[in-house]
Each structure stands twice: as structure tokens, then as C-alpha cells.
C-alpha positions as CSV (number, residue, x, y, z in Angstrom):
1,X,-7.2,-3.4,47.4
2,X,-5.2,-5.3,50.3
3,X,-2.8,-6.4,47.7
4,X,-2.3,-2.5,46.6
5,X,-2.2,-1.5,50.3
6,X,0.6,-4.2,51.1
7,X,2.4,-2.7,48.2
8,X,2.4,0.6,48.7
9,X,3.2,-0.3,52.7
10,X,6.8,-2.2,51.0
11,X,7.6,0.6,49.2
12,X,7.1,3.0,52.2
13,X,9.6,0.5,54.4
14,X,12.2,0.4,51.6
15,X,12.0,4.3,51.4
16,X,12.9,4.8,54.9
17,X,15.5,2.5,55.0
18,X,16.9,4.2,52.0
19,X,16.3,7.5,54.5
20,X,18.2,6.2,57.1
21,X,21.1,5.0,54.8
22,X,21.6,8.3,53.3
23,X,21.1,9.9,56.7
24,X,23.5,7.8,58.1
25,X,26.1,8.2,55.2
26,X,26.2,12.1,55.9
27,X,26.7,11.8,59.5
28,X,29.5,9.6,58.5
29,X,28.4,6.4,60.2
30,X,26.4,3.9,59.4
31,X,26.2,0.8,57.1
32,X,29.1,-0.1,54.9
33,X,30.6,3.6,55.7
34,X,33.7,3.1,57.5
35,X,35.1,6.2,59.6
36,X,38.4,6.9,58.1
37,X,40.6,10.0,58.9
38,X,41.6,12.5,56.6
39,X,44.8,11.3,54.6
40,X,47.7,12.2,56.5
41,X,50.4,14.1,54.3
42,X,53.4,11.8,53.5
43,X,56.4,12.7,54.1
44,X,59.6,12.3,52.4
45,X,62.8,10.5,53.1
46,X,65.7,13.2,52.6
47,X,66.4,10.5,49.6
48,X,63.3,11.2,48.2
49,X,64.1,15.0,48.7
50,X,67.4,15.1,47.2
51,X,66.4,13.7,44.2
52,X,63.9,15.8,43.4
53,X,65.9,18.7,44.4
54,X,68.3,17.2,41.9
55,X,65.3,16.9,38.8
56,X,64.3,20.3,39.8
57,X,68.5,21.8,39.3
58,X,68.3,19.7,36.4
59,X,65.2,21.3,35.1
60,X,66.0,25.0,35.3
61,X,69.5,24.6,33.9
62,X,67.6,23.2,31.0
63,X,65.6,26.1,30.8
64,X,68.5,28.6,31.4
65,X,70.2,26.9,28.3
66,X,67.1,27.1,26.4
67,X,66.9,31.1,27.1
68,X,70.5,31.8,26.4
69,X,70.9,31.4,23.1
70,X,67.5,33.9,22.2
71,X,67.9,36.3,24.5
72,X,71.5,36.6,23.1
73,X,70.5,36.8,20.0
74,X,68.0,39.7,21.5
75,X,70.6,41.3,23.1
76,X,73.3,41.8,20.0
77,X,70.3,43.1,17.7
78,X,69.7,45.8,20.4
79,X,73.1,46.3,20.2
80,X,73.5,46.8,16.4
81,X,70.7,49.0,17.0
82,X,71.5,51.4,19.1
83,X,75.1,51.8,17.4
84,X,73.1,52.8,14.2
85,X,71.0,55.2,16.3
86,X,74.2,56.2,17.8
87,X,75.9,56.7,14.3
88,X,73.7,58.8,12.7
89,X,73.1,61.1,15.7
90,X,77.0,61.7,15.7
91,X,76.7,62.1,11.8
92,X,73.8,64.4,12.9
93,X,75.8,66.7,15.2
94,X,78.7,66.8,12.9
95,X,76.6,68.2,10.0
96,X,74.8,70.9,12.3
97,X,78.7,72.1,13.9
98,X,79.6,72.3,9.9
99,X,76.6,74.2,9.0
100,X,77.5,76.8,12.3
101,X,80.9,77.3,11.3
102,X,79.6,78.5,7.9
């Protein structure tokens, strides 16, 4: 039985050390928990900003060209379109002044 007791009484002491570790860790001090500030933003050299200002010009003028050539392609079947529309209205109103004057 003093065996068990002596145990059980190691268990209890490791734990509460675990306790106090844990503890320790969320009040940010402690063992082997070092107090470090928040990670300060770096900031750019204007060498580091003017190439990637650069990448970036580089980057949408790729995409412009990209988008050209479909939305041209959009834009002249509108075009054919609308001059059919256009074309049989005025074929439309020519036939309905012809049927007046009869």
C-alpha cells in the first residue's frame, strides 16, 4: 500500500508541474517560453517597390492583351448584329410606306 501511495503522490507532483507549465505558457512567461513581440511589418526599400510596381504594370498589360482580342471579337458580332436588326427594320418600313401609298 505505501508503494501505491508513493505512486499515486508522483503522479500528483508531475501533474501540477504540468499545471504550472501550461499556466505559465498562457500568461506568456515561464519555462522555455521566451517573450517575443509581435512581428513588426517589414518594410520595403523603394527598390523593392519599384519592382513590383513594375511586375504589377507588367501583369495587367498582359491581361489587357489577353482581353482584347475577345472582347473585339464580342464587339464586331454585336455589330453585324445590330446592322441586320437595322436592315430588316428599314426593309420593314419600306414595305409598310409601299403598302400606304396603295
Amino acid at each position: 500500500m505505501e508503494l501505491a501511495v508513493e505512486a499515486l503522490q508522483q503522479q500528483k507532483a508531475q501533474v501540477e508541474a504540468d499545471i504550472q507549465t501550461i499556466q505559465a505558457e498562457l500568461k506568456g512567461t515561464g519555462f522555455g517560453v521566451s517573450e517575443s513581440k509581435e512581428p513588426q511589418a517589414r518594410r520595403r526599400s523603394p527598390a523593392e517597390r519599384k519592382a513590383q510596381a513594375e511586375r504589377m504594370r507588367e501583369y495587367w498589360a498582359a491581361k489587357r492583351a489577353q482581353a482584347k482580342p475577345r472582347a473585339a471579337a464580342a464587339k464586331k458580332a454585336l455589330s453585324l448584329k445590330m446592322k441586320e436588326i437595322w436592315k430588316k427594320r428599314k426593309a420593314a418600313a419600306a414595305a409598310k410606306k409601299a403598302k400606304s401609298k396603295s
